[in-house]
MILO-816483 format. One record per atom (N, C-alpha, C, O): chain; residue number from 0; x, y, z. Coordinates in Angstrom, 2 decimals. Layout:
rec chain A | resi NUM | px X | py Y | pz Z
...
***
This chain:
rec chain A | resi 0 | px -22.56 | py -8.94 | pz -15.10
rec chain A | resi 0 | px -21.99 | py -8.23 | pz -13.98
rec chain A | resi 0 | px -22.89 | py -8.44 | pz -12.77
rec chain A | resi 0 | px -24.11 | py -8.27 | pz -12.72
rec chain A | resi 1 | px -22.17 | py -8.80 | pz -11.91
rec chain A | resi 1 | px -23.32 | py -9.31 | pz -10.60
rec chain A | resi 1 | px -23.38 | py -7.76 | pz -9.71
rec chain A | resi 1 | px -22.91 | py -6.65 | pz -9.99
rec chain A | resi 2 | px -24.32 | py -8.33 | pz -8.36
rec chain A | resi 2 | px -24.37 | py -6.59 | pz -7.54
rec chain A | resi 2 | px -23.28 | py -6.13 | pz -7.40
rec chain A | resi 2 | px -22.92 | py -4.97 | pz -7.59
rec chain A | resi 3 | px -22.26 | py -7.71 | pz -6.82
rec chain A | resi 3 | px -21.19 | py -7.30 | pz -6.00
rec chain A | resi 3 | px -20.22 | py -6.42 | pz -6.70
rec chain A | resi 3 | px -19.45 | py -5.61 | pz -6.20
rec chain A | resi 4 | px -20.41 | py -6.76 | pz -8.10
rec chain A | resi 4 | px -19.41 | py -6.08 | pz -9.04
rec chain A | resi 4 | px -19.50 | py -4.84 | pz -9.29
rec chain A | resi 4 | px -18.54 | py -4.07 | pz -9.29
rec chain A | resi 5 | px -21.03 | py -4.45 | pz -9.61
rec chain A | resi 5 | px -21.87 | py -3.57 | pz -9.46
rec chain A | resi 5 | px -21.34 | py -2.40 | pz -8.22
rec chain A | resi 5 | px -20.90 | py -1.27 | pz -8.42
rec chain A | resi 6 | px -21.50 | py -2.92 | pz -7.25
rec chain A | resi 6 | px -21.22 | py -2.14 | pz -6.31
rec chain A | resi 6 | px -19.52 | py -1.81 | pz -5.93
rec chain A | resi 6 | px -18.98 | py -0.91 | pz -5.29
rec chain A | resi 7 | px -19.07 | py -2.83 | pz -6.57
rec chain A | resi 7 | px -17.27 | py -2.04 | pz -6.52
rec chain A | resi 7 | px -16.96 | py -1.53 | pz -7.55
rec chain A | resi 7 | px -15.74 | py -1.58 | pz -7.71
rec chain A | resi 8 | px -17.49 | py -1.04 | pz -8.35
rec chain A | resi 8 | px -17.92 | py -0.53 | pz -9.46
rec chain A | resi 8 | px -18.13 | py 1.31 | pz -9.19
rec chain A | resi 8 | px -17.54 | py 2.31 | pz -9.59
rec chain A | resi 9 | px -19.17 | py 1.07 | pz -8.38
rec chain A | resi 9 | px -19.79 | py 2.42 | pz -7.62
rec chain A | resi 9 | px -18.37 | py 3.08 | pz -6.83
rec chain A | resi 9 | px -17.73 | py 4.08 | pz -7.18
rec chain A | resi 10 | px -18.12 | py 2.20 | pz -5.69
rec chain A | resi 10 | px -17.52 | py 2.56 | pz -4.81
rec chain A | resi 10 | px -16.29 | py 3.35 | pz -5.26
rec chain A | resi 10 | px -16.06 | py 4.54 | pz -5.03
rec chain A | resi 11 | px -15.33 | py 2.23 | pz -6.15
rec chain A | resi 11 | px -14.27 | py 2.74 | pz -6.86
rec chain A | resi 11 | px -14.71 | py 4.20 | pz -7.47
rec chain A | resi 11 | px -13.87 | py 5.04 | pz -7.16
rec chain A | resi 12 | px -15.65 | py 4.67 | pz -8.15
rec chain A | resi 12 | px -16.04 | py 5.84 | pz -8.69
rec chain A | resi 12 | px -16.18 | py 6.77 | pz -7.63
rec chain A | resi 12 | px -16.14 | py 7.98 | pz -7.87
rec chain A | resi 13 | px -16.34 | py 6.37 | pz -6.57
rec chain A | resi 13 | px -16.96 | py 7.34 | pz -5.47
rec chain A | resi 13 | px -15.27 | py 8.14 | pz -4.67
rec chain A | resi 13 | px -15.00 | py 9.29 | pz -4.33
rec chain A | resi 14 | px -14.27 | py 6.46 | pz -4.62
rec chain A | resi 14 | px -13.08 | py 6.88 | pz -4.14
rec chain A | resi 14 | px -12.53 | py 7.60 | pz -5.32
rec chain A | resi 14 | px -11.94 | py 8.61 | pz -4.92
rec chain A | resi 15 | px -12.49 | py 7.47 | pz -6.69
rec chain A | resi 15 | px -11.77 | py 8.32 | pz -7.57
rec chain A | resi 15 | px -12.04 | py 10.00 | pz -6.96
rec chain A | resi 15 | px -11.07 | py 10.71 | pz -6.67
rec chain A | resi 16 | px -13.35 | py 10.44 | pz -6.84
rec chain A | resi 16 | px -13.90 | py 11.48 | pz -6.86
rec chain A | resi 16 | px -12.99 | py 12.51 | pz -5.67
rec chain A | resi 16 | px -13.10 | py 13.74 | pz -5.61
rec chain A | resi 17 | px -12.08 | py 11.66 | pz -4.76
rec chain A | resi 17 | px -11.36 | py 12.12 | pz -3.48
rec chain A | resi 17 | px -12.12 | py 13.11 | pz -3.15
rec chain A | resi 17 | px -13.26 | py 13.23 | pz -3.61
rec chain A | resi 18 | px -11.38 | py 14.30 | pz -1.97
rec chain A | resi 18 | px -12.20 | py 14.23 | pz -1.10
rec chain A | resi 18 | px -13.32 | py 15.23 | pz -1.55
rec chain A | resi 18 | px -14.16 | py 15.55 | pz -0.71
rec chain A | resi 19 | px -13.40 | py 15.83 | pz -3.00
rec chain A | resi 19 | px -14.08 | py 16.81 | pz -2.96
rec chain A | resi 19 | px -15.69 | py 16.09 | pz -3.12
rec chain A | resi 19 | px -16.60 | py 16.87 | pz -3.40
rec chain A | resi 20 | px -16.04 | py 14.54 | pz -2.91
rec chain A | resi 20 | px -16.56 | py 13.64 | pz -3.30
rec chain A | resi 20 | px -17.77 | py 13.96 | pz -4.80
rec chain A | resi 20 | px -17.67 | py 14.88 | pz -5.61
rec chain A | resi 21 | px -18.65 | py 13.06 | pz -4.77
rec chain A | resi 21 | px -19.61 | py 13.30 | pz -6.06
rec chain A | resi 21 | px -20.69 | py 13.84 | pz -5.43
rec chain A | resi 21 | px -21.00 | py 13.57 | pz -4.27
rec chain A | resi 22 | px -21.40 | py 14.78 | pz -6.32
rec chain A | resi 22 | px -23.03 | py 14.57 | pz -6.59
rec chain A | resi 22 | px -23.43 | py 13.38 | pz -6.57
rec chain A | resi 22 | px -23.05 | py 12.35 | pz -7.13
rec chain A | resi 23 | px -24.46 | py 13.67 | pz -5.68
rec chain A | resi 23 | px -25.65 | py 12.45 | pz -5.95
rec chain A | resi 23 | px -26.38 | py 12.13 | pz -7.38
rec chain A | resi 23 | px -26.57 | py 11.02 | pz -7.90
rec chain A | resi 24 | px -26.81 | py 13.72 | pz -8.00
rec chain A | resi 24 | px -27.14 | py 13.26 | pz -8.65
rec chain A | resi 24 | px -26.39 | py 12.78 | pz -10.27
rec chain A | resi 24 | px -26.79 | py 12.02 | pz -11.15
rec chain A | resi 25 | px -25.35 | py 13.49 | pz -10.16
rec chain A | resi 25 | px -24.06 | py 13.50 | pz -11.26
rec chain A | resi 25 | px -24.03 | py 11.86 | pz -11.42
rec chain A | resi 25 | px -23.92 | py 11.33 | pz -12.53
rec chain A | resi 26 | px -24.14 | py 11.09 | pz -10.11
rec chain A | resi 26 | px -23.44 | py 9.87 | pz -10.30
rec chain A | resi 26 | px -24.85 | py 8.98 | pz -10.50
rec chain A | resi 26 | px -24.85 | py 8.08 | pz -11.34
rec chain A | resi 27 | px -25.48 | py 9.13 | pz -10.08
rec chain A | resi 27 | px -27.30 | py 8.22 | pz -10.45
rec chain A | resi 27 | px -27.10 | py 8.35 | pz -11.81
rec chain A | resi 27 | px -26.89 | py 7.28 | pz -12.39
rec chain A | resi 28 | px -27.11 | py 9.41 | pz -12.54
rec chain A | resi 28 | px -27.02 | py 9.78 | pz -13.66
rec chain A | resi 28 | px -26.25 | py 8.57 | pz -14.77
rec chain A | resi 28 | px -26.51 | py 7.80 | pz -15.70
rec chain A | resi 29 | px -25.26 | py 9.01 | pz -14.00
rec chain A | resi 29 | px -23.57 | py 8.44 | pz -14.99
rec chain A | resi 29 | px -24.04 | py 7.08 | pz -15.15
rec chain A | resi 29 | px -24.00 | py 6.48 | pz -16.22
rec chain A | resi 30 | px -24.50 | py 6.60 | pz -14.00
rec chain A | resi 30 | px -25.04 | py 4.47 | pz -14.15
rec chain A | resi 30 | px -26.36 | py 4.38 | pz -14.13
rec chain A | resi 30 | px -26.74 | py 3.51 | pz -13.35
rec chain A | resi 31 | px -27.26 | py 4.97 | pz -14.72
rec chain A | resi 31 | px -28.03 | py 5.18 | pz -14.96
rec chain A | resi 31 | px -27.70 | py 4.86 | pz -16.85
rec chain A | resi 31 | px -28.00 | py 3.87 | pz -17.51
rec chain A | resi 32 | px -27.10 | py 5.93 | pz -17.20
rec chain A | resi 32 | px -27.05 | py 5.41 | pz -18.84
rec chain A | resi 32 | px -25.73 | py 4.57 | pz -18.52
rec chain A | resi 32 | px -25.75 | py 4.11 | pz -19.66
rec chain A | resi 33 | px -24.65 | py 4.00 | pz -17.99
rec chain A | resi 33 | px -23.73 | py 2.71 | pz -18.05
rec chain A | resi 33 | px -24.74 | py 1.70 | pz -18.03
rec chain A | resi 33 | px -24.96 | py 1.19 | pz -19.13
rec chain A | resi 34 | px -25.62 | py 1.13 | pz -16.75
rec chain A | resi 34 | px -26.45 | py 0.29 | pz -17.01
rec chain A | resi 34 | px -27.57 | py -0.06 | pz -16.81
rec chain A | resi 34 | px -27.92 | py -1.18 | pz -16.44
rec chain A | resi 35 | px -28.53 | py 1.29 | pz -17.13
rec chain A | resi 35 | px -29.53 | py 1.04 | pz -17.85
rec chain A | resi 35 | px -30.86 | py 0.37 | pz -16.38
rec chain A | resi 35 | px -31.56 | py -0.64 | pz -16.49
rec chain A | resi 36 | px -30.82 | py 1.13 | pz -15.43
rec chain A | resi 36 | px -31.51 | py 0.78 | pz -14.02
rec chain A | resi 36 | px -32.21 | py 1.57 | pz -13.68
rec chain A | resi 36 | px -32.01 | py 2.70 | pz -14.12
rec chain A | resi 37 | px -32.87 | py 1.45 | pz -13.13
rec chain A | resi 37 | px -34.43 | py 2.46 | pz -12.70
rec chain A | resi 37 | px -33.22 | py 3.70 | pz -11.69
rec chain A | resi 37 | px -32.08 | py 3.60 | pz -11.22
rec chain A | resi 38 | px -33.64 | py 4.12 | pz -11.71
rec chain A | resi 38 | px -32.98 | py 5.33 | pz -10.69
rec chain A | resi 38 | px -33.07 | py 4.92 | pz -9.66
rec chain A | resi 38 | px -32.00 | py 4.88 | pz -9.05
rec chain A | resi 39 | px -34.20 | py 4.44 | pz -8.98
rec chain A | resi 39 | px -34.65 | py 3.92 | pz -7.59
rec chain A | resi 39 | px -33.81 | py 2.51 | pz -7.39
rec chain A | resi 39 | px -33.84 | py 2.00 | pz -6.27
rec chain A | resi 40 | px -33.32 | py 2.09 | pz -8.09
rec chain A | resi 40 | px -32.24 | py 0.95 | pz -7.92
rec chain A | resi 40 | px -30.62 | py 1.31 | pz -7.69
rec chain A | resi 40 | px -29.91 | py 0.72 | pz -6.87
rec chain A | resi 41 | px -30.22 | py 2.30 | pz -8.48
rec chain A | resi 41 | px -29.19 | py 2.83 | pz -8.25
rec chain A | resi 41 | px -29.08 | py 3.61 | pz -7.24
rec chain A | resi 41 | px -27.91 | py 3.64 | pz -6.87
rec chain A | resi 42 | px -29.73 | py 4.24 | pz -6.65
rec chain A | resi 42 | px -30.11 | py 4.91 | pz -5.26
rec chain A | resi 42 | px -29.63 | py 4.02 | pz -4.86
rec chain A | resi 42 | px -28.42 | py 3.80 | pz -4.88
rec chain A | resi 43 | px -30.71 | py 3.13 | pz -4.31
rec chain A | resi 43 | px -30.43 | py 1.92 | pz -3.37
rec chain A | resi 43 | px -28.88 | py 1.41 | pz -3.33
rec chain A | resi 43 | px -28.29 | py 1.41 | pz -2.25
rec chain A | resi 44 | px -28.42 | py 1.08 | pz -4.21
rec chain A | resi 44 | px -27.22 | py 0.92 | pz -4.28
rec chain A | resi 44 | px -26.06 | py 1.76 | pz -3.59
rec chain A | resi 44 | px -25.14 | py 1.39 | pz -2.86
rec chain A | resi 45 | px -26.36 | py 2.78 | pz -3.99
rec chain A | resi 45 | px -25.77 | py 4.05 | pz -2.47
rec chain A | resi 45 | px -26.16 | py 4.25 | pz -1.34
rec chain A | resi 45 | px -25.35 | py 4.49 | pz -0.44
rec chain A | resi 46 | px -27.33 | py 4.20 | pz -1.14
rec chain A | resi 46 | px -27.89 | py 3.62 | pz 0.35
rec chain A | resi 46 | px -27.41 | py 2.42 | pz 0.77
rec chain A | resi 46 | px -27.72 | py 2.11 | pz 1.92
rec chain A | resi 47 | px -26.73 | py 1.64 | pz 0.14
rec chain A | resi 47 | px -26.34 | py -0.30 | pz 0.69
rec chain A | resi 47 | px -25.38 | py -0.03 | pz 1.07
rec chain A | resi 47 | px -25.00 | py -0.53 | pz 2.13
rec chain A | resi 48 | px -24.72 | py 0.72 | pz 0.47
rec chain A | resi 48 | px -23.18 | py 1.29 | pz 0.48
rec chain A | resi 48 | px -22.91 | py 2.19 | pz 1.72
rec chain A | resi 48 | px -21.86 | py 2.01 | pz 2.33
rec chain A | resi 49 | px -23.69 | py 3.03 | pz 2.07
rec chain A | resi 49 | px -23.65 | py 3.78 | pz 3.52
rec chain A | resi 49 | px -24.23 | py 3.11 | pz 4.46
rec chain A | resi 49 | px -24.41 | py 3.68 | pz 5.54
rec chain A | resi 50 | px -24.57 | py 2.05 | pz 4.32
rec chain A | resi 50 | px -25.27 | py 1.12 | pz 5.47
rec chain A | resi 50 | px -24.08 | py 0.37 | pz 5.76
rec chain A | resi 50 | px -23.93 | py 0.22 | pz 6.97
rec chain A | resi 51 | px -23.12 | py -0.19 | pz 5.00
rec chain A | resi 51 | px -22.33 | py -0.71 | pz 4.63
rec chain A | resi 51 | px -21.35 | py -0.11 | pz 5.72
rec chain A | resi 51 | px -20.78 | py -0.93 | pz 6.44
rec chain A | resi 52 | px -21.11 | py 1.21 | pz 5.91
rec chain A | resi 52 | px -20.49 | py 2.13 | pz 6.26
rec chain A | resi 52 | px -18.85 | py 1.81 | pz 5.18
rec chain A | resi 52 | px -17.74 | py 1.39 | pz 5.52
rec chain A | resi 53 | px -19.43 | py 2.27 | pz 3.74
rec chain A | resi 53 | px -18.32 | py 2.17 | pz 2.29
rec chain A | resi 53 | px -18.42 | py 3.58 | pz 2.12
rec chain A | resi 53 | px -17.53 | py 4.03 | pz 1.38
rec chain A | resi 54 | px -19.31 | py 4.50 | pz 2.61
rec chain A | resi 54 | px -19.55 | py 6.23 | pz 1.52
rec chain A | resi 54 | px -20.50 | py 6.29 | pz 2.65
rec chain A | resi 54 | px -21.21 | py 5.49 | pz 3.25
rec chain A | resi 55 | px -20.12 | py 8.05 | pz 2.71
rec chain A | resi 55 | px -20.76 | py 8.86 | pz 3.20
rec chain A | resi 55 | px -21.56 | py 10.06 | pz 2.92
rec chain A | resi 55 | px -21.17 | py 11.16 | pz 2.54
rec chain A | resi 56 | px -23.07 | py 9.53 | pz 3.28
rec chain A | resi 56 | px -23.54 | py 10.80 | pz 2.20
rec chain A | resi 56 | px -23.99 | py 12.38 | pz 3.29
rec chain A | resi 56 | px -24.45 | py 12.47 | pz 4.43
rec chain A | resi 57 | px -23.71 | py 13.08 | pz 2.60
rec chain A | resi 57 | px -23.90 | py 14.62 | pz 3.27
rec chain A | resi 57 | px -24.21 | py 15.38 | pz 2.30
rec chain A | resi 57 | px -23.63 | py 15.62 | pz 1.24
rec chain A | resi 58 | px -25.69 | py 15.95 | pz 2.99
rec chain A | resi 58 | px -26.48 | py 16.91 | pz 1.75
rec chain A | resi 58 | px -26.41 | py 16.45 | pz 0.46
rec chain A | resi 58 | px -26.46 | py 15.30 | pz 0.89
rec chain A | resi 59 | px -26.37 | py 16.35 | pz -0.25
rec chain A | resi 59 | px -25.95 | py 16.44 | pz -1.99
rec chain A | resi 59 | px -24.89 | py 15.33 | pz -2.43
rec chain A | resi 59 | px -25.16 | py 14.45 | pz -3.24
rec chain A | resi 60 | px -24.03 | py 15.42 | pz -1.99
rec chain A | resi 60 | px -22.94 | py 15.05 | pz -1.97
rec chain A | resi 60 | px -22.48 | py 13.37 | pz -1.81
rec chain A | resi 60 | px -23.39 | py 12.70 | pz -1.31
rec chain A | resi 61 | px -21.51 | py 12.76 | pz -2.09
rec chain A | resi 61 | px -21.20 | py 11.66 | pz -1.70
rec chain A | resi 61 | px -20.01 | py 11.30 | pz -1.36
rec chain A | resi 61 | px -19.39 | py 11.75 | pz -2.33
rec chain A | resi 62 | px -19.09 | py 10.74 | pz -0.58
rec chain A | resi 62 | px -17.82 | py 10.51 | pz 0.13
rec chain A | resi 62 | px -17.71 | py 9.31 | pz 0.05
rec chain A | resi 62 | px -18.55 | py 8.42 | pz 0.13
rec chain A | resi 63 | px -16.16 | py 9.29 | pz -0.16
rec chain A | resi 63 | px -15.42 | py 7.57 | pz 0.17
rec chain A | resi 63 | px -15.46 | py 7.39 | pz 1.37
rec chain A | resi 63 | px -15.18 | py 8.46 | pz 1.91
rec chain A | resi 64 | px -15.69 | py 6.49 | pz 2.21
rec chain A | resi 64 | px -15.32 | py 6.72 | pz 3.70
rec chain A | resi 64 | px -13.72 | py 7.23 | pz 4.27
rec chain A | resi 64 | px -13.60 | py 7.86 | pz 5.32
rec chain A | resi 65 | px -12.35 | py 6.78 | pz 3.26
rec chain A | resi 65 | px -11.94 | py 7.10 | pz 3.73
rec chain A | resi 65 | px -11.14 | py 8.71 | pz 3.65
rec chain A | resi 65 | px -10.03 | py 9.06 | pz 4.06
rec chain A | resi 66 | px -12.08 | py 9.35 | pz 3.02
rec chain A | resi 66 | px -12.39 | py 10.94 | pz 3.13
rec chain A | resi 66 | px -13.31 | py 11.76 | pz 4.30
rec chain A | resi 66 | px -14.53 | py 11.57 | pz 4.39
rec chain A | resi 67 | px -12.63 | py 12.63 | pz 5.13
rec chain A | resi 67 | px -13.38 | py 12.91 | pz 5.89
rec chain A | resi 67 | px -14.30 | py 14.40 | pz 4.96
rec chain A | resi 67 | px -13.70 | py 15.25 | pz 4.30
rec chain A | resi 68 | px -15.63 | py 14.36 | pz 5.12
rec chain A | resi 68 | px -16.08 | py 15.38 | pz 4.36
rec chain A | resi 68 | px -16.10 | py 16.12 | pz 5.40
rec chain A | resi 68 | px -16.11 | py 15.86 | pz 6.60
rec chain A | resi 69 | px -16.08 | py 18.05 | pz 4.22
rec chain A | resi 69 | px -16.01 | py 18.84 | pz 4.61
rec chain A | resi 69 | px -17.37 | py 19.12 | pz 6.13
rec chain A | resi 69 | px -18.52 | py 18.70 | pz 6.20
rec chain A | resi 70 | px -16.59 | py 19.98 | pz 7.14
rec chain A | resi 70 | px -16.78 | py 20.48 | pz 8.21
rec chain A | resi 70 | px -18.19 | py 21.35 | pz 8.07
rec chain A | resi 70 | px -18.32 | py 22.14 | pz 7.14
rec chain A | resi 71 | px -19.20 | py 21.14 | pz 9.05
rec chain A | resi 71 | px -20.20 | py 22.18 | pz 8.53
rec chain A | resi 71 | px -21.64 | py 21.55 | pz 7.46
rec chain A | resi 71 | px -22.80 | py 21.88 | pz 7.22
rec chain A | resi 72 | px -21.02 | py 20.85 | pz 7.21
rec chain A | resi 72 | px -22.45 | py 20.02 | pz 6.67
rec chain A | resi 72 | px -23.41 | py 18.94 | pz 7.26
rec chain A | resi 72 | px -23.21 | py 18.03 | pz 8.06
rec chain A | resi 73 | px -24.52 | py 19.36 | pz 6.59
rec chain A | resi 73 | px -25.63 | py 18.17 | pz 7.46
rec chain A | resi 73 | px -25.25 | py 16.93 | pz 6.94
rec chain A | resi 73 | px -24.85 | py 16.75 | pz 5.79
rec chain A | resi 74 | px -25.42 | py 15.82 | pz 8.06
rec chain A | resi 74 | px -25.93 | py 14.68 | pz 7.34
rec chain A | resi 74 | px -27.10 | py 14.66 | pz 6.40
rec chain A | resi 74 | px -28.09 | py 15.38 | pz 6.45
rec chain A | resi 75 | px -26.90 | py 14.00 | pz 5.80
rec chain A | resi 75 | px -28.51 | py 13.64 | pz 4.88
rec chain A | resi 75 | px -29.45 | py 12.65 | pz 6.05
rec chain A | resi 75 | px -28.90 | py 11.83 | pz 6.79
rec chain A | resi 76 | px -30.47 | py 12.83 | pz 6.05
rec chain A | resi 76 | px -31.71 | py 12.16 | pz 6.55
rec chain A | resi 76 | px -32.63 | py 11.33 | pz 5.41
rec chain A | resi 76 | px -33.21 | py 11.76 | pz 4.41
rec chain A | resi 77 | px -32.53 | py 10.08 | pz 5.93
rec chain A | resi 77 | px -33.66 | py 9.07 | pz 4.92
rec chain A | resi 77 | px -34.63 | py 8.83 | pz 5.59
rec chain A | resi 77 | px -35.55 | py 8.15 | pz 5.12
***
């Protein structure tokens, strides 16, 4: 499985989640035991993805982009 796959992989999981989106950490977790990656890699992988502008992360939380997340929350700061 290459990144790219890898990462539509993620994404698709992130759009299933609609708009109530995922935990951050629910989902590190979940591909974490699927395949077996340092945590700090799978991070990254959600960070590529909001650089990307693919998901949006707020507080805790994670969004498809094309979900607007709920009103009232911080961005996350890296």
């Amino acid at each position: 499985m290459s990144v790219k796959d890898r990462m539509e992989d993620m994404l698709n999981a992130i759009e299933e989640a609609g708009s109530d989106g995922v935990e951050m950490k629910d989902l590190v977790k979940n591909y974490y035991e699927k395949w077996g990656f340092r945590l700090s890699t799978i991070k990254g992988y959600v960070h590529d993805l909001e650089e990307l502008e693919k998901v949006r992360i707020v507080g805790t939380r994670i969004y498809h982009a094309s979900f607007e997340p709920p009103r009232g929350l911080v961005r996350s700061t890296r």
